[in-house]
C-alpha positions as CSV (number, residue, x, y, z in Angstrom):
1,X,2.3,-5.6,-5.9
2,X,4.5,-3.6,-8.4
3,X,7.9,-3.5,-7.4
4,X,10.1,-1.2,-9.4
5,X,14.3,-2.9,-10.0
6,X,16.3,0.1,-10.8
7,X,17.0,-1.2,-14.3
8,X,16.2,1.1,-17.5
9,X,15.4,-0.6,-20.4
10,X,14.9,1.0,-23.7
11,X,11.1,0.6,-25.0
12,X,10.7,-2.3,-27.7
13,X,7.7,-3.3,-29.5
14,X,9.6,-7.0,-30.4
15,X,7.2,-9.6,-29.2
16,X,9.8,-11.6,-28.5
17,X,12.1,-9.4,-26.1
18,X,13.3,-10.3,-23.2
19,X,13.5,-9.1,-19.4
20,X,17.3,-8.2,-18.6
21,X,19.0,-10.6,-16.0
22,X,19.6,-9.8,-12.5
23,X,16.2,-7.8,-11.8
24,X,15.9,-7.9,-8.4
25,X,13.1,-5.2,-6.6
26,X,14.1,-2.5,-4.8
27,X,11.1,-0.3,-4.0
28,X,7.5,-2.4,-4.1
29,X,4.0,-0.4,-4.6
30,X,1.1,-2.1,-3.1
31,X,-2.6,-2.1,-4.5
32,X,-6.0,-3.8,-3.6
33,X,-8.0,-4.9,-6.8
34,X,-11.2,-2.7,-7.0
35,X,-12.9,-3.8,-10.2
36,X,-12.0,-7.0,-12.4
37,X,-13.5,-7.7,-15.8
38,X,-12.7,-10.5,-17.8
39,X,-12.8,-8.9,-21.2
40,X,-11.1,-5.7,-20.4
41,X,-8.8,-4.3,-17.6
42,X,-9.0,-4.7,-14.0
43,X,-8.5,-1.9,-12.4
44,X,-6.3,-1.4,-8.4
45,X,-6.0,1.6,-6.5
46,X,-2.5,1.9,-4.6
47,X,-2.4,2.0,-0.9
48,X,-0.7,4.7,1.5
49,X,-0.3,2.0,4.1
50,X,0.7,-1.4,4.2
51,X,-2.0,-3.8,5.6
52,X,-0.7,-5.1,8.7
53,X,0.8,-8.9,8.5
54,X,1.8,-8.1,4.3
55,X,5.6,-8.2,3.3
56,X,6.7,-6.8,0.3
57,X,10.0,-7.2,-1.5
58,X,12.5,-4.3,-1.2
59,X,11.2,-1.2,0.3
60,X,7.6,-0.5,0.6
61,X,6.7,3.0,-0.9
62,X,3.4,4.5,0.0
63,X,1.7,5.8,-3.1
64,X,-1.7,7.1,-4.7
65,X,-3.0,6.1,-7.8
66,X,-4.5,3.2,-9.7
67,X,-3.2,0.6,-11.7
68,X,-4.9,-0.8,-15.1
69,X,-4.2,-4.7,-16.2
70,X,-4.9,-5.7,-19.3
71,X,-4.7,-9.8,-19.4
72,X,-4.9,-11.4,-23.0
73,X,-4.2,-14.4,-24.9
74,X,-0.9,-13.3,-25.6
75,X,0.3,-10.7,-23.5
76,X,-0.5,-8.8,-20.1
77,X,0.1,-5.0,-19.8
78,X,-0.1,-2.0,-17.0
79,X,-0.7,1.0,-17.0
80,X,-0.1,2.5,-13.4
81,X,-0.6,6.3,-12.5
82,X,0.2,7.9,-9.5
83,X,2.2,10.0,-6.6
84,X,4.7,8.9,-4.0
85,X,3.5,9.5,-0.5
86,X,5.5,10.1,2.6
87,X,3.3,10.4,6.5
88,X,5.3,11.1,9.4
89,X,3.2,8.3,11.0
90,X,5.1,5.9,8.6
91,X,8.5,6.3,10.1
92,X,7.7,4.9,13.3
93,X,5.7,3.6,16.1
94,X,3.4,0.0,15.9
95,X,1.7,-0.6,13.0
96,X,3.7,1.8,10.7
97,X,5.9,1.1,7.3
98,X,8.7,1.7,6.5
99,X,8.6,5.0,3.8
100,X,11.2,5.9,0.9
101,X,13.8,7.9,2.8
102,X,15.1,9.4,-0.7
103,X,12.8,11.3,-0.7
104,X,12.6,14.8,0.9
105,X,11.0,14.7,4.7
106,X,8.3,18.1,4.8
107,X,7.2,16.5,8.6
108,X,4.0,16.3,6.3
109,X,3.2,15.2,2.8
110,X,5.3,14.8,-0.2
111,X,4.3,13.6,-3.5
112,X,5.6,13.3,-7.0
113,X,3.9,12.0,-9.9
114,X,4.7,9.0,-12.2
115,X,3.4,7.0,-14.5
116,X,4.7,3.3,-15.9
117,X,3.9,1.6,-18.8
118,X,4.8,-2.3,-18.8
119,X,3.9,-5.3,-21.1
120,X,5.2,-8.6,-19.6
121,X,8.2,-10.0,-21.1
122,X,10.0,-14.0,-20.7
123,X,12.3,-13.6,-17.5
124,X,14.3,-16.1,-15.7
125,X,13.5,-15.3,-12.2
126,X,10.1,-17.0,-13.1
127,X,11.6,-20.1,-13.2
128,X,13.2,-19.9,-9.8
129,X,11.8,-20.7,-6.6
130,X,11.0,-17.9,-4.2
């Protein structure tokens, strides 16, 4: 799960930065691991649906794309690619998720590409109990 916090931070190459306070997830991407290597990145594909029974925190937002990890010694990083999705079969009726309502309703399909870049930084809402 990548869940995006509505906090902009300016890029910073300082190994020892850290994550602002009071991050707290509003929209969540979901992805289902499709390669993993132990000496280079594993690699997700995002999901369009929510598997049934799986909570997410904040909203989930349907998406396509894939997501690459890099896990090291010293750091971890992503790279994720992709395009918000909105069905009209995810605004109601059993089984369904809840979609991004911010975004514009077609009665179809609408996407919009993005891309994020992340290295993991020291935050405080690791220390705390979820």
């Amino acid at each position: 799960m990548i869940s995006l916090t509505g906090v902009v931070t300016e890029p910073t190459l300082e190994a020892d930065a850290i994550a602002p306070t009071g991050l707290s997830p509003m929209t969540t991407f979901f992805g289902v691991l499709i390669r993993e290597s132990s000496g280079g990145p594993s690699f997700f594909r995002l999901n369009g649906r929510l598997p049934s029974g799986v909570l997410v925190a904040g909203s989930f937002q349907p998406a396509n794309g894939y997501v690459r990890i890099w896990v090291t010694e010293k750091t971890l990083s992503l790279v994720a690619y992709g395009e918000h999705l909105r069905f009209a079969d995810l605004r109601g009726g059993e089984g369904s998720a809840p979609a991004d309502n911010s975004l514009p309703d077609d009665g179809g399909r609408e996407a919009g590409g993005w891309l994020i870049r992340a290295t993991r930084r020291p935050w405080l809402g690791e220390l705390c109990p979820a």
